[in-house]
PyMOL CGO cylinders between C-alpha atoms (Angstrom):
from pymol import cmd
from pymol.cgo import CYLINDER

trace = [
    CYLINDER, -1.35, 8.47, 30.05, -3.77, 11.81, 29.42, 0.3, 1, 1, 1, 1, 1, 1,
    CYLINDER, -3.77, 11.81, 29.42, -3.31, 13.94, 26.88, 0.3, 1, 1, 1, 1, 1, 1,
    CYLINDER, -3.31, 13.94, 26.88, -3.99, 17.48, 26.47, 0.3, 1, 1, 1, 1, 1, 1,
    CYLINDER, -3.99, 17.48, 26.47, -7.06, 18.36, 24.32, 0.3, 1, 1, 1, 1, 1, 1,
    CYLINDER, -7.06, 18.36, 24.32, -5.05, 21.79, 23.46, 0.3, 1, 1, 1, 1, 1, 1,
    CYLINDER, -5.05, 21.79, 23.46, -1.94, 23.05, 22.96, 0.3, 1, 1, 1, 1, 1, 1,
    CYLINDER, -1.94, 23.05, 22.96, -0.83, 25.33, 25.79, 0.3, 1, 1, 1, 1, 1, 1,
    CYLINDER, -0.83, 25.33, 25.79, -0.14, 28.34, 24.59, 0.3, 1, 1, 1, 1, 1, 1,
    CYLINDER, -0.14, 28.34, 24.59, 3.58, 29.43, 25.21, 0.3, 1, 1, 1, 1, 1, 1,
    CYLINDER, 3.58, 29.43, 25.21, 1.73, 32.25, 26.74, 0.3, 1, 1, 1, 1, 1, 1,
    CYLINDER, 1.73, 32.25, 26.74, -0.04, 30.64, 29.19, 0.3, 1, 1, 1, 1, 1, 1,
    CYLINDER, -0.04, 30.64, 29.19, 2.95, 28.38, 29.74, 0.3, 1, 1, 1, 1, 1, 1,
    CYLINDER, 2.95, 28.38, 29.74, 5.06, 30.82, 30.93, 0.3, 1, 1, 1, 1, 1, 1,
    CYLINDER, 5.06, 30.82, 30.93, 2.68, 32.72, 33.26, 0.3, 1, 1, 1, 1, 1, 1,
    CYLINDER, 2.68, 32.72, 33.26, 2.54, 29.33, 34.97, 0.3, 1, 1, 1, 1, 1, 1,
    CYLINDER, 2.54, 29.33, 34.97, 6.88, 29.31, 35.47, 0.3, 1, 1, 1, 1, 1, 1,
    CYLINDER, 6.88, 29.31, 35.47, 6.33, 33.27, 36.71, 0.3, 1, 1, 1, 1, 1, 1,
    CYLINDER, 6.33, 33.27, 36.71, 7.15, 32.03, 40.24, 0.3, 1, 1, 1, 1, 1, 1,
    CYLINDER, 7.15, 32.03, 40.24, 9.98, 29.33, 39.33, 0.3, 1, 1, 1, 1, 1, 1,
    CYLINDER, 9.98, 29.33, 39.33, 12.64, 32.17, 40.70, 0.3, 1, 1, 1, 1, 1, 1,
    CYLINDER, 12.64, 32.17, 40.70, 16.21, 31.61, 42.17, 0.3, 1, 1, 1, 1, 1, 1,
    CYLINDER, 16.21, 31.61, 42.17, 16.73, 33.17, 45.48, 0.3, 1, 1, 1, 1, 1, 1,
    CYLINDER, 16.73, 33.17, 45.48, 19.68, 34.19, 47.30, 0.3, 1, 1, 1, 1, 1, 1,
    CYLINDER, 19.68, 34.19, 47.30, 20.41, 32.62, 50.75, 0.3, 1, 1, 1, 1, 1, 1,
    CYLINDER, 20.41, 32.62, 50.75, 19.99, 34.60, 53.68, 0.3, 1, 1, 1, 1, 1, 1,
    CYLINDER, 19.99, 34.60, 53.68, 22.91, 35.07, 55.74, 0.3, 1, 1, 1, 1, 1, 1,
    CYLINDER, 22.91, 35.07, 55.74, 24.30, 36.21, 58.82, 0.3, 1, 1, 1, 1, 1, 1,
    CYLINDER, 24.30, 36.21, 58.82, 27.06, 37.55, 61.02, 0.3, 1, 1, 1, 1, 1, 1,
    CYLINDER, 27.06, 37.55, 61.02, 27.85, 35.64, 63.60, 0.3, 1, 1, 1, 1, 1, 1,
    CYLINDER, 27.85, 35.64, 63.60, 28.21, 37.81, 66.73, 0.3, 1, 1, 1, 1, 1, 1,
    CYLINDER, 28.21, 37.81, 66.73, 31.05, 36.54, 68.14, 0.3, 1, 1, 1, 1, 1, 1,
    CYLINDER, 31.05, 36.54, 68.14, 33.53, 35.64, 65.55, 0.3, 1, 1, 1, 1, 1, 1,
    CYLINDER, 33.53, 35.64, 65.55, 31.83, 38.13, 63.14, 0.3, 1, 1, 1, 1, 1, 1,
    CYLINDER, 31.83, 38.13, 63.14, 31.85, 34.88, 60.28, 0.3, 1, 1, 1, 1, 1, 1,
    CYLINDER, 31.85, 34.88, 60.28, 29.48, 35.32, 57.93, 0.3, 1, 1, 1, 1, 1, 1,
    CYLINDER, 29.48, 35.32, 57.93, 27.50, 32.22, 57.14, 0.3, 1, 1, 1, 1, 1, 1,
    CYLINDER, 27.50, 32.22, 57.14, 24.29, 31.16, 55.78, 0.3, 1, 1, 1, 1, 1, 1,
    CYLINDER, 24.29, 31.16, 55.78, 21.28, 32.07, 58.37, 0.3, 1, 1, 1, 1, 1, 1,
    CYLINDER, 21.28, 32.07, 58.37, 19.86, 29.15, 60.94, 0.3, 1, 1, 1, 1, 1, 1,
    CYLINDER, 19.86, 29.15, 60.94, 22.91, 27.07, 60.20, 0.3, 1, 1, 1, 1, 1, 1,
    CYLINDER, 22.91, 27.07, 60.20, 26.21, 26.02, 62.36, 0.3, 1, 1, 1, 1, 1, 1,
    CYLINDER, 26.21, 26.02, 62.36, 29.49, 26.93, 61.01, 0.3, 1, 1, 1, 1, 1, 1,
    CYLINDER, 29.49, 26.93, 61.01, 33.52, 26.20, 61.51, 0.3, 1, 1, 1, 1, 1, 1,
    CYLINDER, 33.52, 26.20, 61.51, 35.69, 28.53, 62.56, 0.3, 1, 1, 1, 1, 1, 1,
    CYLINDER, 35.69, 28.53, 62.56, 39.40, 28.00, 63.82, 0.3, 1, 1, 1, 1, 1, 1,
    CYLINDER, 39.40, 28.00, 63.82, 38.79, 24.78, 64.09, 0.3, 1, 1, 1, 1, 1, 1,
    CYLINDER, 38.79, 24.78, 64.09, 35.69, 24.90, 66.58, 0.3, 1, 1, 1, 1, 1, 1,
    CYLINDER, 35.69, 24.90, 66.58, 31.96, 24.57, 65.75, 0.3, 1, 1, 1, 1, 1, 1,
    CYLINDER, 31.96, 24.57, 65.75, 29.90, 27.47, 66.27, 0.3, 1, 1, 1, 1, 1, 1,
    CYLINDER, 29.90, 27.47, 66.27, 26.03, 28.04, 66.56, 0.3, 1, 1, 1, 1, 1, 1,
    CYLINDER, 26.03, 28.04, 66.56, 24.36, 31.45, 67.72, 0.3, 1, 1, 1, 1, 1, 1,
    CYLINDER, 24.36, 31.45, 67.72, 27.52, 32.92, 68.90, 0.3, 1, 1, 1, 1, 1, 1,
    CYLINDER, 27.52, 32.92, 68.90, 28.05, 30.01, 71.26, 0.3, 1, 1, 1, 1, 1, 1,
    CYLINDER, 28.05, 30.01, 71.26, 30.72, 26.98, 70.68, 0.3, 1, 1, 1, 1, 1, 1,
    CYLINDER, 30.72, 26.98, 70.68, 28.84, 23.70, 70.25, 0.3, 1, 1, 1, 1, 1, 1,
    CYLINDER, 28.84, 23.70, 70.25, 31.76, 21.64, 69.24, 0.3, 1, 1, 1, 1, 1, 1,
    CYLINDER, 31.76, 21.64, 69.24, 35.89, 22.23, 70.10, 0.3, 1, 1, 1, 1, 1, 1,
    CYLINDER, 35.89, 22.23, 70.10, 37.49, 19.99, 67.49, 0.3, 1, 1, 1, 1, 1, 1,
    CYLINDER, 37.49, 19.99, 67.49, 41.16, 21.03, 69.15, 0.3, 1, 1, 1, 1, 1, 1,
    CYLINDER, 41.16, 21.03, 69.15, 40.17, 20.08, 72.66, 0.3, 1, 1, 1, 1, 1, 1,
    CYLINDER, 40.17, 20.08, 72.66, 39.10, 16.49, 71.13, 0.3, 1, 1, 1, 1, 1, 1,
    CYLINDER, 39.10, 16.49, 71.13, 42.35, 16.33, 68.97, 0.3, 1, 1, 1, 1, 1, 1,
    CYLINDER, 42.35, 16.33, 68.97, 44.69, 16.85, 72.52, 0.3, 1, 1, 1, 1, 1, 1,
    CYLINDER, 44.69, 16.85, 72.52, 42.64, 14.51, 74.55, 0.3, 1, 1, 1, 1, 1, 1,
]
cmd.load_cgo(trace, "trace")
């Protein structure tokens, strides 16, 4: 296993964790339903699946039949 020949400074150390940041998600509106949910994603609403403003999967209709 290596060692270090120095001690890192704390310094130097924390420069290095300078880009280790939390972001917030993006998110958007969908422009049907006007849902907001997280951006590139597909998302439930009343019970059907939506994805760019367009219904990819009716969970009712499958329920009935």
């Amino acid at each position: 296993m290596a060692h270090p020949k120095r001690k890192i400074s704390k310094t130097r150390r924390d420069k290095r964790r300078t880009h280790y940041k939390a972001v917030k998600p993006t998110l958007a509106q969908d422009p049907t339903t006007g849902e907001t949910h997280l951006f590139h994603r597909a998302h439930w609403h009343e019970g059907k699946l939506y994805y760019r403003g367009q219904i990819v999967i009716d969970a009712v209709e499958e329920v009935e039949a």
